[in-house]
C-alpha positions in Angstrom: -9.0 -20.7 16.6 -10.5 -20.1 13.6 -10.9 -23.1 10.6 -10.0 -21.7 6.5 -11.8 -23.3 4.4 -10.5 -24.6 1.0 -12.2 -24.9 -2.6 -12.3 -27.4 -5.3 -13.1 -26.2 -8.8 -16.8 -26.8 -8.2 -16.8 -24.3 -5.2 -17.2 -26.8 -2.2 -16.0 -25.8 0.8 -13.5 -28.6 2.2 -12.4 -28.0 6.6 -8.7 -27.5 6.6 -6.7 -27.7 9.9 -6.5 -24.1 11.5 -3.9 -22.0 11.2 -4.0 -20.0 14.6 -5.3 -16.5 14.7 -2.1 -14.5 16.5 0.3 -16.3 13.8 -1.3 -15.2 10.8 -2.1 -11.8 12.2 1.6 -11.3 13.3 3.1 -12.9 10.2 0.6 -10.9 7.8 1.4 -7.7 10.0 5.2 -7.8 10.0 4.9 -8.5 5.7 3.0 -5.8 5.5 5.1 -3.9 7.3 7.9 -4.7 5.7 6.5 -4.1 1.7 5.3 -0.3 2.9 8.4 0.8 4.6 10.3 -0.1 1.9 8.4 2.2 -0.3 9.9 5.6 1.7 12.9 3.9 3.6 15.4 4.8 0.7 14.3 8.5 0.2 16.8 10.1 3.0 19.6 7.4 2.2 19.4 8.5 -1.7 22.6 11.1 -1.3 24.5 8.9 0.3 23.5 6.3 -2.3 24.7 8.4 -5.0 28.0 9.5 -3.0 28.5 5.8 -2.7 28.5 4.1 -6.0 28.4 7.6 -8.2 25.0 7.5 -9.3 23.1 10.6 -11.7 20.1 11.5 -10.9 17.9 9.3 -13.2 20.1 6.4 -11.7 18.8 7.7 -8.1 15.3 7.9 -10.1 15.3 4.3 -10.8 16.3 3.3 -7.5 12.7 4.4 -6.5 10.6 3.7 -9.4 12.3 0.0 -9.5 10.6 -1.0 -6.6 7.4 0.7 -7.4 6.7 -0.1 -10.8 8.0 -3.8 -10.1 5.2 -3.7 -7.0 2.9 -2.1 -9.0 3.1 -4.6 -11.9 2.7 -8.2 -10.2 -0.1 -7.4 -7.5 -2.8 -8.9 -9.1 -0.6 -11.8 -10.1 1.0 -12.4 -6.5 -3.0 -12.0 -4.9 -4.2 -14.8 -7.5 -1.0 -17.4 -7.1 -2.3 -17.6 -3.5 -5.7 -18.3 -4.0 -4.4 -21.5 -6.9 -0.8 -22.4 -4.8 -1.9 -21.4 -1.3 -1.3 -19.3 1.0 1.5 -20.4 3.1 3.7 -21.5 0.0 3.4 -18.4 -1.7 3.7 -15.8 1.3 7.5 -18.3 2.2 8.3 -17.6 -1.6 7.8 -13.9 -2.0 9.3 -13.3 1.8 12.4 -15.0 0.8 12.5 -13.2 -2.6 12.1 -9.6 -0.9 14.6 -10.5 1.8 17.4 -12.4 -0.8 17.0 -8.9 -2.8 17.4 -6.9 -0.2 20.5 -8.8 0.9 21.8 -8.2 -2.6 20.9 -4.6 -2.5 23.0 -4.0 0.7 26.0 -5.6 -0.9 25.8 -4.1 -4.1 28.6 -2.8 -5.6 27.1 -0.3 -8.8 24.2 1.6 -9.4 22.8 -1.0 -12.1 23.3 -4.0 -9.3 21.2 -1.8 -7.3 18.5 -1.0 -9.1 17.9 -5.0 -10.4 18.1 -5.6 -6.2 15.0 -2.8 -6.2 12.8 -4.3 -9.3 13.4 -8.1 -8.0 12.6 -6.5 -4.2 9.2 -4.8 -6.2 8.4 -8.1 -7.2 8.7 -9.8 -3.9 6.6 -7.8 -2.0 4.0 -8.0 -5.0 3.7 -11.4 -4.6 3.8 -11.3 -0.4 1.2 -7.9 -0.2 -1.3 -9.4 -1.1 -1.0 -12.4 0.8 -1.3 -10.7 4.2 -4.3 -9.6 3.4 -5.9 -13.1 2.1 -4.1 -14.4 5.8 -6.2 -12.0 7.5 -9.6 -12.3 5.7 -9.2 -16.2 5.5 -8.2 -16.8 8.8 -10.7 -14.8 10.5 -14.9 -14.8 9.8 -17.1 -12.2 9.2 -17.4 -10.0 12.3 -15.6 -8.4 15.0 -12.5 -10.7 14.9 -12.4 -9.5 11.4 -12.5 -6.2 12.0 -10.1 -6.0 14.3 -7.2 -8.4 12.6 -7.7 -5.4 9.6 -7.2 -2.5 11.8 -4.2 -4.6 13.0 -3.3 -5.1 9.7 -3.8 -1.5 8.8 -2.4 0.0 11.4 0.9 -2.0 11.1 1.5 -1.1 7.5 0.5 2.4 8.0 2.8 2.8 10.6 5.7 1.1 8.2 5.1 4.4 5.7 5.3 6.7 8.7 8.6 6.0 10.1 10.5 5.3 6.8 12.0 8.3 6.9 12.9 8.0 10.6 14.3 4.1 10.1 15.9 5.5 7.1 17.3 8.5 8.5 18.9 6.3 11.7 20.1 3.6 9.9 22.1 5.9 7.5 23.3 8.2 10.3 24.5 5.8 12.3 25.3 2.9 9.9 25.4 3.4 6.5 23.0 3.6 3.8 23.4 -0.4 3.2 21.4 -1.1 6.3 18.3 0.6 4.7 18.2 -2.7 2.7 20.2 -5.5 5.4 18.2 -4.7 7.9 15.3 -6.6 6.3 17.2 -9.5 6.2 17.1 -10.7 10.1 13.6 -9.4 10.2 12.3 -11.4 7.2 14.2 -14.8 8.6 12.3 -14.1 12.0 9.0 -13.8 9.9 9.8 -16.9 7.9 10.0 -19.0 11.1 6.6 -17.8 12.1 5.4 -18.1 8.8 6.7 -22.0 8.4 5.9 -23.4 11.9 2.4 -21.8 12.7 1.1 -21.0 9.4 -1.0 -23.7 7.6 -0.5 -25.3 4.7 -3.1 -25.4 2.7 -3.4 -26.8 -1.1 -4.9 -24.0 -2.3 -7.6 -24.5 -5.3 -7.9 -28.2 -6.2 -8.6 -29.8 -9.3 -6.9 -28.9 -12.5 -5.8 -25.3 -12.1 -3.3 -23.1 -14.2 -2.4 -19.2 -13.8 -3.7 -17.3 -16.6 -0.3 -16.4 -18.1 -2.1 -14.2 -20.8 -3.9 -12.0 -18.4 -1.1 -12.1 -16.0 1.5 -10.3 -18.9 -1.1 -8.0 -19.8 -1.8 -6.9 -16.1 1.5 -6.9 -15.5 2.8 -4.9 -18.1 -0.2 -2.3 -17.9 -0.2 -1.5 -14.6 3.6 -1.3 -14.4 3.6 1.2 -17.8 0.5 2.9 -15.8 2.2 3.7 -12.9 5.7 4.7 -14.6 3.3 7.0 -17.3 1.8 8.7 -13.9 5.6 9.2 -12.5 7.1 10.7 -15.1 4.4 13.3 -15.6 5.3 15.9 -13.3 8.8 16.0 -15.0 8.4 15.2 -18.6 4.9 16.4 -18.9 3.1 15.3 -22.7 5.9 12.8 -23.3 4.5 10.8 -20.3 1.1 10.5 -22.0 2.9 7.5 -24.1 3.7 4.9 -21.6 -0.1 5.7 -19.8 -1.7 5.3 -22.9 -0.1 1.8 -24.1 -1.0 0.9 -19.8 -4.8 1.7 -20.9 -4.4 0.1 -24.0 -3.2 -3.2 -22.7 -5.6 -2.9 -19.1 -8.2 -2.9 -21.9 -7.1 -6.1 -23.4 -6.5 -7.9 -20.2 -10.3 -7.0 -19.1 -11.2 -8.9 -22.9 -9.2 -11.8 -22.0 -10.4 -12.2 -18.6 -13.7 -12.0 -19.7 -13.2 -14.6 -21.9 -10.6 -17.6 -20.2 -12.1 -20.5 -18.2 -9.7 -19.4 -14.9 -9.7 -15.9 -14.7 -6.4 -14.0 -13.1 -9.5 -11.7 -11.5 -12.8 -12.4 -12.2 -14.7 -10.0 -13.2 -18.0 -10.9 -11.7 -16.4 -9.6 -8.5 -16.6 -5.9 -9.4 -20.7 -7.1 -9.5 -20.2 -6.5 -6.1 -21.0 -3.4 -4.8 -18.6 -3.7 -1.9 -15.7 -5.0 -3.6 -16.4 -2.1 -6.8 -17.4 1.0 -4.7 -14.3 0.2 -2.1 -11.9 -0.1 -4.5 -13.0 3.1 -6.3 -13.3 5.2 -3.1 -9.7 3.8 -2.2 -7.9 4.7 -5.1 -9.4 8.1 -4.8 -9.1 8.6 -1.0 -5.5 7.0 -1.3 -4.4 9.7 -4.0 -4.8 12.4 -1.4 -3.6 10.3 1.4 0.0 10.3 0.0 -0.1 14.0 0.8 0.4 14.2 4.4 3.6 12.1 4.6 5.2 13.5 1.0 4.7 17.2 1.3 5.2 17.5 5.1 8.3 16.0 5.0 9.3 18.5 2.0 8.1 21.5 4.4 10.1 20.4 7.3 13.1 19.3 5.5 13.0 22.4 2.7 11.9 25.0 4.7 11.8 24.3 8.5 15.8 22.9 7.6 15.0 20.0 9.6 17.5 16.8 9.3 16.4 13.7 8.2 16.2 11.9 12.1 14.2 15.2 13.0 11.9 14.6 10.6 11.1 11.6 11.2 10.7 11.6 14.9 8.2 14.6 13.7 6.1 12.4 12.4 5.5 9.9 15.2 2.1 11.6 16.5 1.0 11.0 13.2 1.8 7.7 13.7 0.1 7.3 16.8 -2.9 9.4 15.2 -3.4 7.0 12.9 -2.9 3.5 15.1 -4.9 5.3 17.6 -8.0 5.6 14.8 -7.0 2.0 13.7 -7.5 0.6 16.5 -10.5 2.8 17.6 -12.6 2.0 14.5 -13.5 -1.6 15.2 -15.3 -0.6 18.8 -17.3 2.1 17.3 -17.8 -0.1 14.2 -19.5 -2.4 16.9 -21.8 0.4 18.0 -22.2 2.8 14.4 -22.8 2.2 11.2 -19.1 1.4 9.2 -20.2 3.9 6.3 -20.7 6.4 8.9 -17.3 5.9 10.4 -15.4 6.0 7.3 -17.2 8.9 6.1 -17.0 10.7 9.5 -12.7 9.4 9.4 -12.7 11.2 5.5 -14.2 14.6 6.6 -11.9 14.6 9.4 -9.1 13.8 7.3 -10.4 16.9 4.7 -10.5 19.6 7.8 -6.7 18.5 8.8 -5.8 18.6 5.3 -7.4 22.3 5.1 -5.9 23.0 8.6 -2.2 22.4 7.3 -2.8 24.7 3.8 -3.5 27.4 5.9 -0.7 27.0 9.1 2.0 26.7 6.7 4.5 29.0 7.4 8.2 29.9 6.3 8.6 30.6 10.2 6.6 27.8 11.3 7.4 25.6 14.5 6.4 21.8 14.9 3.6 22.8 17.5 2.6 25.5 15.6 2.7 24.1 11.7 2.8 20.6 12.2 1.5 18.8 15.3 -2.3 19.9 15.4 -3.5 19.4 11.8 -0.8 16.5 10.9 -2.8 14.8 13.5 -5.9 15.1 12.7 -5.2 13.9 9.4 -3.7 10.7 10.4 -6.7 10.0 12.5 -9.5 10.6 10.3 -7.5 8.2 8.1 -7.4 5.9 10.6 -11.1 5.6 11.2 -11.7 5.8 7.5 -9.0 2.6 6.3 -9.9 0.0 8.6 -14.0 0.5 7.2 -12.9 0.9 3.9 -10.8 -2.2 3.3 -13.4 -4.1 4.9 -16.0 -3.1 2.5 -13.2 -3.5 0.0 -13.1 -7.4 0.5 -16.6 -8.1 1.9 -18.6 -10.5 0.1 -15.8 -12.4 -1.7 -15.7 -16.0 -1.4 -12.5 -17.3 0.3 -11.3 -19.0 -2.3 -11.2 -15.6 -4.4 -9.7 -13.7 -1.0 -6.0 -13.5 -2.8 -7.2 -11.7 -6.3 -9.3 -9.5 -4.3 -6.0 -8.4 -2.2 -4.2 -7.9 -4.8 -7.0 -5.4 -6.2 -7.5 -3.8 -2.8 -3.2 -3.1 -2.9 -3.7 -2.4 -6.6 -6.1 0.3 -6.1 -3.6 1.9 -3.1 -0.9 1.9 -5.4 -2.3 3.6 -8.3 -3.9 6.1 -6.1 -1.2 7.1 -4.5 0.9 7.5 -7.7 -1.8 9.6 -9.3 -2.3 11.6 -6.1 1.5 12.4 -6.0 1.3 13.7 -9.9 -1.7 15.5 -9.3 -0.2 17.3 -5.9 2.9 17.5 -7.3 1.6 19.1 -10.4 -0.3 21.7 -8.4 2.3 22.2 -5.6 4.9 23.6 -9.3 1.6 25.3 -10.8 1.6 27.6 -7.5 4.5 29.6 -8.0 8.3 29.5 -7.2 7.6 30.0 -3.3 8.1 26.9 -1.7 5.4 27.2 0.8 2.8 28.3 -1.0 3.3 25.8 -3.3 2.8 22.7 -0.2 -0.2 24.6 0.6 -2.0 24.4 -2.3 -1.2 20.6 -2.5 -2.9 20.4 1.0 -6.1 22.4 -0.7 -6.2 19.8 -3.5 -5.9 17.0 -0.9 -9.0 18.6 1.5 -10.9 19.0 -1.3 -9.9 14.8 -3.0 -10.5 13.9 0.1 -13.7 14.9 0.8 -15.0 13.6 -3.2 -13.7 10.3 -2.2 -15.7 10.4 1.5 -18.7 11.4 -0.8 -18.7 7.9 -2.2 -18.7 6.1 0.9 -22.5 6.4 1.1 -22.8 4.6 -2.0 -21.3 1.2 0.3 -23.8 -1.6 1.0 -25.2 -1.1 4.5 -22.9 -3.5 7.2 -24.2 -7.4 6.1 -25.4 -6.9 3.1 -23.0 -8.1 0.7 -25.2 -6.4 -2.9 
């Protein structure tokens, strides 16, 4: 049992009942999982999406980037509510959002009833992301507890990402495509009894507070343009450079503003710290290569290997396992190594899988063969280097800052991955016209992003000093 601690507006710490460790873990674990699976879920039920309510192809587009510009966009807005409305209220409101849209998605009845159900569903998990995060690193102190709620915590939404196809592929086989999204709904009414019985309710910031609604539309509308500038580049090319330069243009403005307002969405002092700075930075870069071992595999055993949609996704469950098995490995040799070690030791493991898999590729490749050995190694060298990294990621914030730093930590995995995709993507066409040449070169890119981003990891504050 573990006590949160509150803050007034002078900083004073304030005891606050305890909310139990294995409630918030659980309830912060199932959220998470929940918010990541829905990112890849959809992909194998798009045709029969489209067969279903007669969509084109930039309506199947949008059933996609919906939920992740919406996501995207409201991060940092969801992280900071927390920290002023508290943790419990605001993790019940954007569970019950996400799960009322997806009930709505399941039932809807044309392609533009979908696609609000996806942008409102963005906006729910948004708002509960970041939360489970600021659950974990509230409930639990500085130290081995710590560490191993995050692998948890990692692991879980990891492992949401890694059998979306799978879920996906199952539900729509056997079901119908409207279970990808009614399926959430019993889950997220189990997680909101856990949520409202065992969670505590704290205040959340006392004192006059007010979410800075300037800095919050600014965010907002910048990271969403961002990340829909970053998707569109691969298939519009220049004409994307419009909606990333007004992102810039109004990130830029938002930094001015939060520079300048009394309560701060995120303040900026925070990127003082090394930890928080450095973390982030190696995350989005780490991240952008990351999205390569679950995008471009299943394109190789789907395009080339022919594989169906369940068969892909039961493909992937040793990378599942690799990457639980490096979750859960990290906070024991954390105990015995230095974490910057670890993660850097994870990232060059991750890079060698990554070079493994350009080079095995094969238009008559087999699972064992093609698949098994480097897809694995992969997924556990990002196993041992996550849990680490979002450690350092939120070390050193105070508690009552623990939301807006989530919602950076889930900012930074977002935009990374989005640019990693372009970037990959952009490579993978730049190859040639043969399929499998083209996946291999993405895996070259990704060895070689992979191992800039494990370069940085030195640049971390040694374990306890928080600089």
């Amino acid at each position: 049992m573990t006590t949160i601690q509150g803050s007034d507006v002078a900083g004073k710490a304030v005891d606050r009942p305890s909310t139990p460790g294995w409630a918030a873990l659980l309830a912060a674990s199932i959220g998470q999982f929940l918010v990541v699976l829905d990112i890849s879920v959809v992909n194998v039920a798009l045709p029969e999406m489209r067969t279903g309510l007669g969509l084109g192809a930039t309506g199947l587009q949008w059933v996609v980037n919906a939920y992740s510009v919406s996501f995207a966009g409201f991060l940092l807005l969801g992280g900071r509510a927390a920290d002023l409305f508290g943790r419990k209220r605001v993790f019940l409101g954007g569970l019950g959002l996400f799960t009322v849209a997806s009930l709505a998605g399941g039932f809807a009845q044309d392609g533009g009833m979908l696609i609000a159900a996806r942008a409102v569903q963005g906006l729910g998990a948004a708002i509960l992301a970041p939360v489970t995060l600021s659950l974990v690193t509230a409930t639990f102190p500085d130290g081995p507890a710590r560490t191993r709620a995050i692998a948890m915590w990692t692991a879980v939404g990891t492992a949401g990402g890694a059998t979306g196809g799978l879920v996906g592929g199952l539900l729509t086989d056997y079901l119908s495509w409207r279970w990808v999204f009614l399926i959430n709904v019993p889950v997220g009414a189990v997680v909101a009894f856990i949520a409202f019985t065992w969670l505590h309710n704290e205040r959340g910031a006392t004192g006059r507070q007010r979410l800075d609604l300037p800095g919050a539309v600014l965010v907002t509308a910048g990271v969403g343009l961002l990340a829909f500038g970053i998707g569109r580049i691969e298939e519009h090319g220049w004409s994307a450079l419009g909606p990333i330069a007004a992102g810039l243009v109004l990130l830029a403005a938002f930094v001015a503003v939060e520079a300048r307002t009394a309560q701060p969405l995120v303040r900026l002092g925070l990127f003082r710290l090394r930890s928080v700075a450095i973390g982030n930075l190696t995350t989005v870069v780490t991240m952008m290569a990351g999205f390569a071992l679950w995008y471009f595999l299943s394109l190789y055993m789907q395009n080339v290997l022919h594989y169906s949609a369940v068969r892909t996704g039961l493909s992937f469950l040793p990378h599942t396992a690799g990457i639980i098995i490096g979750s859960r490995l990290a906070p024991t040799l954390m105990a015995r190594v230095d974490a910057r070690l670890l993660a850097g030791a994870g990232g060059l493991l991750a890079a060698a899988g990554f070079a493994w898999q350009s080079v095995v590729l094969d238009p008559d490749g087999t699972f064992l063969g093609s698949v098994l050995g480097p897809g694995a190694t992969m997924a556990l060298g990002f196993g041992l280097l996550m849990t680490p990294l979002v450690e350092a990621s939120t070390a050193g914030a105070p508690a009552s800052e623990a939301g807006a730093v989530a919602g950076v930590v889930n900012t930074s995995r977002t935009i990374g991955g989005a640019i990693g995709l372009t970037v990959l993507g952009t490579a993978a066409a730049r190859s040639g016209t043969d399929l499998v040449d083209g996946y291999s070169t993405a895996f070259v890119v990704a060895s070689v992003i992979t191992t800039a981003g494990t370069a940085l990891v030195p640049f971390l504050p040694r374990p306890g000093k928080r600089t």
